[in-house]
C-alpha positions in Angstrom: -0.9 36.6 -12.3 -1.1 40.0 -10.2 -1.4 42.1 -13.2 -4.2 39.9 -14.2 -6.2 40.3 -10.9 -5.1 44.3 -10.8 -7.0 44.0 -14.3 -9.8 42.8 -13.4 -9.8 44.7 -10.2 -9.7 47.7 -12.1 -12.4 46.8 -14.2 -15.2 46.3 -11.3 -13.8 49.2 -9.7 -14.5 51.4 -12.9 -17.9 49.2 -13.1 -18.9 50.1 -9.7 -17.9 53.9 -10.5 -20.3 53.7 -13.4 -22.9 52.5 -11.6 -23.0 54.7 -8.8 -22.2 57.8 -11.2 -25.3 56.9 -13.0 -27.3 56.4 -9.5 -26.2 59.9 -8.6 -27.6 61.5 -11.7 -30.8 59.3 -11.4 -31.1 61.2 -8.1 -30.3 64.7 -9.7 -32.3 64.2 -12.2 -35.2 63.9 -10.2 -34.5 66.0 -7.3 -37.5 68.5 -7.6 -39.7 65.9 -7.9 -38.1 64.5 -4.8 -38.8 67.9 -2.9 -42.3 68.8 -4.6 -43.6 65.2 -4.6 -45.5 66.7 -7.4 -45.6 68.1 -10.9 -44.4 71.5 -11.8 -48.1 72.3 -13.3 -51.0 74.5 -12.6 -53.0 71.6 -11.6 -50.8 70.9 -8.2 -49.7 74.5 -7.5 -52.0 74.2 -4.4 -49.9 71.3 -3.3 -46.5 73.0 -3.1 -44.5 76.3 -1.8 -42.0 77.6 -3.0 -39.1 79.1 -2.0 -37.0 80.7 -4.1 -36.3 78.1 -6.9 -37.2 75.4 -4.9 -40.7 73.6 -4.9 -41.7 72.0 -1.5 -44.4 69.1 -0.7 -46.3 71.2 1.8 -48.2 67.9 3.5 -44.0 66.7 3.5 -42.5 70.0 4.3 -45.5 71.1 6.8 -46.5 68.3 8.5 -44.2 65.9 9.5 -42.0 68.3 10.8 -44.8 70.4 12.8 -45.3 66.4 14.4 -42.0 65.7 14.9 -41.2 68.8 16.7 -44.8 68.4 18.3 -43.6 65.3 20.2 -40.2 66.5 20.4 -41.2 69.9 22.4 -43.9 68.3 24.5 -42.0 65.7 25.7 -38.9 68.0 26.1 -41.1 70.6 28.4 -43.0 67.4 29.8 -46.1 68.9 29.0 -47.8 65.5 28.3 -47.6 65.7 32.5 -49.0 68.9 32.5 -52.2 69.0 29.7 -54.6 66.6 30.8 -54.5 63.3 29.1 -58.4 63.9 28.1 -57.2 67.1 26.4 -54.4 65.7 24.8 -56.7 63.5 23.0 -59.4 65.3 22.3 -57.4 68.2 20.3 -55.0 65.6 18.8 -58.4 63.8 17.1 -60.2 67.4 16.3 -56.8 68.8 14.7 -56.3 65.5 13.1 -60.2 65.6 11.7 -59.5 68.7 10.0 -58.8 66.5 6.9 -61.9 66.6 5.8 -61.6 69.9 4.8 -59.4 67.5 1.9 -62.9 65.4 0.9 -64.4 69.0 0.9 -62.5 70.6 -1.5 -61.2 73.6 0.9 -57.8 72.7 0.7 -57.3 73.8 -3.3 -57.1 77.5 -1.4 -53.3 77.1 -0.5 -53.3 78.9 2.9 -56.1 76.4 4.0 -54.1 73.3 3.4 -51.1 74.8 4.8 -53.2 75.4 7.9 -54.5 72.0 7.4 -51.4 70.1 7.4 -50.0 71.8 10.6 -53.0 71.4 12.5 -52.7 67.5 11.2 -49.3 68.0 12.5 -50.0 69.4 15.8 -52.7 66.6 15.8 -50.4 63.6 15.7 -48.4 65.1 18.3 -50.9 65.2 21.0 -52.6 62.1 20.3 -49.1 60.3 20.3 -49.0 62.0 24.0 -52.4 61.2 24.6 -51.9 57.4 23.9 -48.9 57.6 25.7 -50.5 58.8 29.2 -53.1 56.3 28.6 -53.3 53.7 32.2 -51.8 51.0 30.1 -48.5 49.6 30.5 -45.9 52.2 28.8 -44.7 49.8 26.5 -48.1 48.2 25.2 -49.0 52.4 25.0 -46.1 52.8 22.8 -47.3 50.0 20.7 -50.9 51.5 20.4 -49.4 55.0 19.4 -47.3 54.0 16.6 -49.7 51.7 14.9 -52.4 54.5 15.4 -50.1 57.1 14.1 -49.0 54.7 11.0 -52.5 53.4 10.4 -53.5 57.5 10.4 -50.2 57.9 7.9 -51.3 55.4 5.7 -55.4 56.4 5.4 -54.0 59.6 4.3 -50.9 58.7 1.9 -53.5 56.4 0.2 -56.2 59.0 -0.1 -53.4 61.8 -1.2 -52.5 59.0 -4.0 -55.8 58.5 -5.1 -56.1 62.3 -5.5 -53.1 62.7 -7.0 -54.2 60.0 -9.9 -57.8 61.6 -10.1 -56.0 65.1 -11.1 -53.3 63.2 -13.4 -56.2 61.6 -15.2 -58.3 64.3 -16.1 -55.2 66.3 -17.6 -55.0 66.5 -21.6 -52.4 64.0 -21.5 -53.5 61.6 -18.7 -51.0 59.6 -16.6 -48.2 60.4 -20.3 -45.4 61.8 -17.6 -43.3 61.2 -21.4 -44.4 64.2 -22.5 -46.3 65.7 -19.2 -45.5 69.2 -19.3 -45.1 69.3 -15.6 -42.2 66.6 -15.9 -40.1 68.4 -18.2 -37.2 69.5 -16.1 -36.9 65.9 -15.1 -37.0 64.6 -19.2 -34.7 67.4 -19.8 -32.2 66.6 -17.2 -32.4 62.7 -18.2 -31.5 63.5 -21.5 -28.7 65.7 -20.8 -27.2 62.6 -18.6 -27.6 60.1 -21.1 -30.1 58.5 -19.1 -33.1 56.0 -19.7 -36.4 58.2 -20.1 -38.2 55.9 -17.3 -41.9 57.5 -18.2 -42.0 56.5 -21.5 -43.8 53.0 -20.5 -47.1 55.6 -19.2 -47.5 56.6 -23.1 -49.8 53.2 -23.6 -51.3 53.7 -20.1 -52.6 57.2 -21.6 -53.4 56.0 -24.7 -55.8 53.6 -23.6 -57.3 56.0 -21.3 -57.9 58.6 -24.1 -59.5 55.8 -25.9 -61.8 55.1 -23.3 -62.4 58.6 -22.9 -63.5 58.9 -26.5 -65.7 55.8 -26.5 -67.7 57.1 -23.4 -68.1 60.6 -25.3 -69.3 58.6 -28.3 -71.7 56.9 -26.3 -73.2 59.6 -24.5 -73.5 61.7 -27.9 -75.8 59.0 -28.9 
């Protein structure tokens, strides 16, 4: 009876060792993508920095750190009692409006949207200070900043996605990450694990959308 139950303990426990193995090479496997957010292609080389080997989200690796260590430092220094709360706002909403240079196209010069993203940054940092000084109680304030600052996050996640789907589009092989040049670490590694190739389900999505393409060529020929 015990060396049934060792069995079958042993079993799971090699299970379970599969499972996470296979979870770990997942994660390997896409790793730069992880870091970059974005394909290793000329079309998003204004979207990363690279150090060394490694490829960096430079809205990721730019601004939420520059915010974080915004609120961090002011608050630290107790500056937010120092800068007048009118001040505090009014930089925090002009940094912050410095997106638009986005909708304007200024950011595909690299050093602009690096600029860009800590002056976003620096933005949420004083306007989270801002909000916080408001003559509210501390808690409601609190309350206001956070869904302000995630409200702001999710505007431009949503925008940066719908960017990031325009570009993918207009490539020669739209939305096909299965054979997306840019993706071909990531294919290479999932082979080399023995892993499932998880883009090949986009190869209908981009075949449809070349076939649209085509029809609205053909249309506008005649």
């Amino acid at each position: 009876m015990i060396t049934i139950i060792e069995k079958e303990y042993s079993i799971k426990d090699t299970q379970r060792k599969k499972r996470f193995k296979k979870i770990f090479l997942y994660i390997k496997s896409f790793f730069p993508l992880i870091l970059s957010h974005h394909p290793n292609c000329s079309h998003f080389s204004n979207h990363t920095i690279n150090i060394k080997s490694v490829r960096l989200c430079i809205g990721c690796f730019v601004g939420y750190p520059t915010a974080i260590v915004g609120i961090l430092i002011i608050g630290f220094f107790n500056l937010q009692n120092i800068i007048p709360r009118e001040i505090l706002l009014i930089f925090g909403i002009t940094f912050i409006s410095t997106f638009i240079l986005s909708i304007l196209n200024l950011t595909k010069i690299k050093i602009v949207k690096i600029i860009q993203k800590f002056l976003i940054g620096l933005g949420s940092a004083l306007l989270f200070w801002g909000i916080i000084k408001l003559s509210n109680n501390i808690s409601l304030n609190f309350f206001i900043a956070f869904t302000t600052l995630t409200i702001l996050l999710v505007l431009l996640n949503v925008y940066h996605t719908y960017g990031f789907y325009r570009t993918c589009i207009k490539c020669e092989t739209p939305l096909d990450w299965a054979s997306c040049e840019g993706l071909a670490q990531i294919r290479e590694k999932l082979i080399k694990y023995d892993l499932n190739n998880v883009f090949e389900s986009f190869s209908e999505v981009s075949e449809k959308i070349l076939l649209k393409k085509e029809k609205k060529e053909k249309k506008s020929i005649s």
